[in-house]
VOGU-3710 file (C-alpha; in Angstrom, 3 decimals, decimal comma):
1> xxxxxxxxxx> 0,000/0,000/0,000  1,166/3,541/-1,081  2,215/6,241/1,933  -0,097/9,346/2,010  2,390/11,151/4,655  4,907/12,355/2,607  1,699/13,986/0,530  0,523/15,795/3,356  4,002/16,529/4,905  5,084/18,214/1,448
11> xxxxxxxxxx> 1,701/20,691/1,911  2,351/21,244/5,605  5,927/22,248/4,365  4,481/24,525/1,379  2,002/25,927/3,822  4,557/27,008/6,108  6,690/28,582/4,083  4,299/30,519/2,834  2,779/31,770/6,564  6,598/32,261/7,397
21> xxxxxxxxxx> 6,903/34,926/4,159  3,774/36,626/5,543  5,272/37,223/8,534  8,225/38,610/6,673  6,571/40,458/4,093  3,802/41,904/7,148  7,183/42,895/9,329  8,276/45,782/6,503  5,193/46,934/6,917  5,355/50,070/8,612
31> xxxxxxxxxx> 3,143/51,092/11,734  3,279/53,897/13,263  6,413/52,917/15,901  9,843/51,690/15,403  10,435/47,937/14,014  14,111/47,457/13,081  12,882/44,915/10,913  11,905/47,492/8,569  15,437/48,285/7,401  15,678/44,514/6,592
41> xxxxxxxxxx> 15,508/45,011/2,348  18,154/48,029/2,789  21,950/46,859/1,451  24,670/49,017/1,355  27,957/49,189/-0,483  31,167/47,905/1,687  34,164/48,175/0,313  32,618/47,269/-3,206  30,278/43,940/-2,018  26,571/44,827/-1,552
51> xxxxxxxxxx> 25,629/43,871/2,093  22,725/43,961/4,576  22,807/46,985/6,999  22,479/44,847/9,902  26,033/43,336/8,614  27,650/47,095/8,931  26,163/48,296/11,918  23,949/47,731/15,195  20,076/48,562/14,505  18,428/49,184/17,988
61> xxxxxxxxxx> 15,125/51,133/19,042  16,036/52,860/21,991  12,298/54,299/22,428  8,722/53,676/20,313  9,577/56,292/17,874  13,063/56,039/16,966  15,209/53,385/15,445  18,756/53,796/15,796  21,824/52,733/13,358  25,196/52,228/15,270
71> xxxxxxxxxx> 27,869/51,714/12,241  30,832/49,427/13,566  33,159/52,497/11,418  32,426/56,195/11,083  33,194/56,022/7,303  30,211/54,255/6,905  27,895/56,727/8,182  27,530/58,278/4,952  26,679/55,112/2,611  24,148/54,214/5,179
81> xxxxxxxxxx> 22,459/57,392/4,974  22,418/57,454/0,948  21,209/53,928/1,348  18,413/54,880/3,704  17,238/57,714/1,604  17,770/55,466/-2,031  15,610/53,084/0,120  11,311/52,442/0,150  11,127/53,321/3,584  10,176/56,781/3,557
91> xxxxxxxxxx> 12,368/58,133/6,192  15,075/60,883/5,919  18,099/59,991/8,118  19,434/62,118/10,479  23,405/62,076/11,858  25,111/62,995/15,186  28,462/61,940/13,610  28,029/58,883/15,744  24,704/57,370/15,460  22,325/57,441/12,594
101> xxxxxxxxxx> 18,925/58,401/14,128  15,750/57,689/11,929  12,896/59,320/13,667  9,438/57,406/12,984  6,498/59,831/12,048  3,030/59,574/13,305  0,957/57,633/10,327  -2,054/59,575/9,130  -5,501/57,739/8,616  -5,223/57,446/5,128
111> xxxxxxxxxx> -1,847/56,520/5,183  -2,880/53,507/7,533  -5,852/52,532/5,447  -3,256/52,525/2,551  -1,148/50,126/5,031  -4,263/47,975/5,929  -4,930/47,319/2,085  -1,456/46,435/1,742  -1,261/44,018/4,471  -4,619/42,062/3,080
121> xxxxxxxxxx> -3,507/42,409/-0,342  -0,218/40,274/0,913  -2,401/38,457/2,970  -4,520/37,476/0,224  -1,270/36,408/-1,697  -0,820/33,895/1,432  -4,636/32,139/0,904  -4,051/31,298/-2,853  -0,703/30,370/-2,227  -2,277/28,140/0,536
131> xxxxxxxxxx> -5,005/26,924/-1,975  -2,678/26,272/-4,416  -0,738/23,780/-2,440  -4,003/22,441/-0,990  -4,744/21,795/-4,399  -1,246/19,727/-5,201  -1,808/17,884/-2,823  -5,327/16,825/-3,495  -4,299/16,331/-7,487  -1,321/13,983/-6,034
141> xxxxxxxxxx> -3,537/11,597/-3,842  -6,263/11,535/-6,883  -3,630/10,342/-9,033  -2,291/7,496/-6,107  -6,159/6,335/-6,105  -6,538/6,070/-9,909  -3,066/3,765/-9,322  -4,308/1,708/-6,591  -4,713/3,428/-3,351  -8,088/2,448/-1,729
151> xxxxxxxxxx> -10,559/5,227/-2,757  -11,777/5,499/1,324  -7,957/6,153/2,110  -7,965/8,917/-0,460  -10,827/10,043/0,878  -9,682/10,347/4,110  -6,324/11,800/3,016  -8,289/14,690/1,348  -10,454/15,558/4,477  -7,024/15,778/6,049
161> xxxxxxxxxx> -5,170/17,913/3,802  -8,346/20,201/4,287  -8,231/20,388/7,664  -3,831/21,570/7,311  -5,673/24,129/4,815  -8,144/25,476/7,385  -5,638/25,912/10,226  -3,294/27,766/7,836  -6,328/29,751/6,524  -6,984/30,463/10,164
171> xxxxxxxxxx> -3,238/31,361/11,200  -2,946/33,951/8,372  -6,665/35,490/9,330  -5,205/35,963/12,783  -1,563/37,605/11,559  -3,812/40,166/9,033  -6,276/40,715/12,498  -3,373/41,591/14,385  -1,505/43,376/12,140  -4,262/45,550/11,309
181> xxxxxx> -4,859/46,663/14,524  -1,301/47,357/15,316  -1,596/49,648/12,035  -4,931/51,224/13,174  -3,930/51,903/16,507  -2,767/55,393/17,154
//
C-alpha cells in the first residue's frame, strides 16, 4: 500500500513557508512605531560587495519612535544614509556623527488605510498560495487512487489535507487581524 504522509508533509511544508513569508513580508510593513525589521531590504555598499545593513552596523530602538543605526566604522555613516534615503522606507536619516537616528512619524488615517490594504492584499497572496498547495496535494492523492490506493484512504487523506488548509487559513486570518490593529492603533 502507497504512503499518504509524505503527501501531506510536502503541503504542511508549502504551507509554512508561505505563513513564514507573511510574517516577513507583514514585518516591513510600517506602523506607526519603530520595528528594526523594517530596514531589513536596505543593502549598502562595503568596500565594493553589496551587504545587509544589519552586517555594517547595530540597529536598535532605543524608544517607540526612533530606530537607531550604530555603524561598527564612522566612514560608513555616509553610505548608510544614501542607502536609507535610495531606500522604500520613507524616512530621511538624520546624523550625530556617531549614530544614525531615523525618527518614525506619526501615520495619518489614510496613510494607515493605505497600510491595511497592503497588508490584506499580501495576505490574500498567502490564501491562494495556501489553496494552491491544498490543491497539489489533493491532485497527487487523486492520481495514487486512480493507481491503486483504496478510494476510502484517499478520501480520508483529502479531508485531512483540508483540515492543514483550514488551520493555515486560520493562522494567516489571525496575523492580518493583528496586524491591522497594530496599524490602526494610534
Amino acid at each position: 500500500m502507497v504512503d499518504v504522509k509524505p503527501y501531506l508533509d510536502k503541503a504542511r511544508e508549502s504551507m509554512d513557508g508561505t505563513v513564514l513569508f507573511l510574517d516577513e513580508a507583514l514585518a516591513h510593513i510600517r506602523a506607526g512605531k519603530a520595528n528594526p525589521r523594517i530596514l531589513d531590504g536596505i543593502r549598502v555598499d562595503y568596500y565594493g560587495s553589496s551587504v545587509p545593513l544589519s552586517n555594517v552596523a547595530t540597529v536598535t530602538t532605543p524608544d517607540a519612535k526612533t530606530i537607531a543605526i550604530q555603524p561598527w566604522e564612522r566612514n560608513m555613516i555616509p553610505v548608510i544614509e544614501k542607502a536609507i534615503l535610495d531606500s522604500e522606507v520613507g524616512i530621511t536619516p538624520a546624523n550625530n556623527g556617531e549614530v544614525i537616528r531615523l525618527a518614525i512619524p506619526p501615520l495619518t488615517e489614510e496613510r494607515r488605510k493605505q497600510l491595511v490594504k497592503q497588508a490584506r492584499s499580501e495576505g490574500e497572496d498567502a490564501k491562494i498560495s495556501v489553496r494552491n498547495a491544498r490543491r497539489d496535494a489533493i491532485e497527487q492523492i487523486k492520481k495514487l487512487v486512480k493507481d491503486g490506493l483504496p478510494e476510502d484512504v484517499g478520501k480520508d487523506t483529502e479531508a485531512e489535507v483540508q483540515k492543514i488548509h483550514d488551520k493555515y487559513i486560520k493562522k494567516v486570518d489571525e496575523m492580518l487581524a493583528e496586524k491591522e490593529k497594530e496599524i490602526m492603533t494610534v
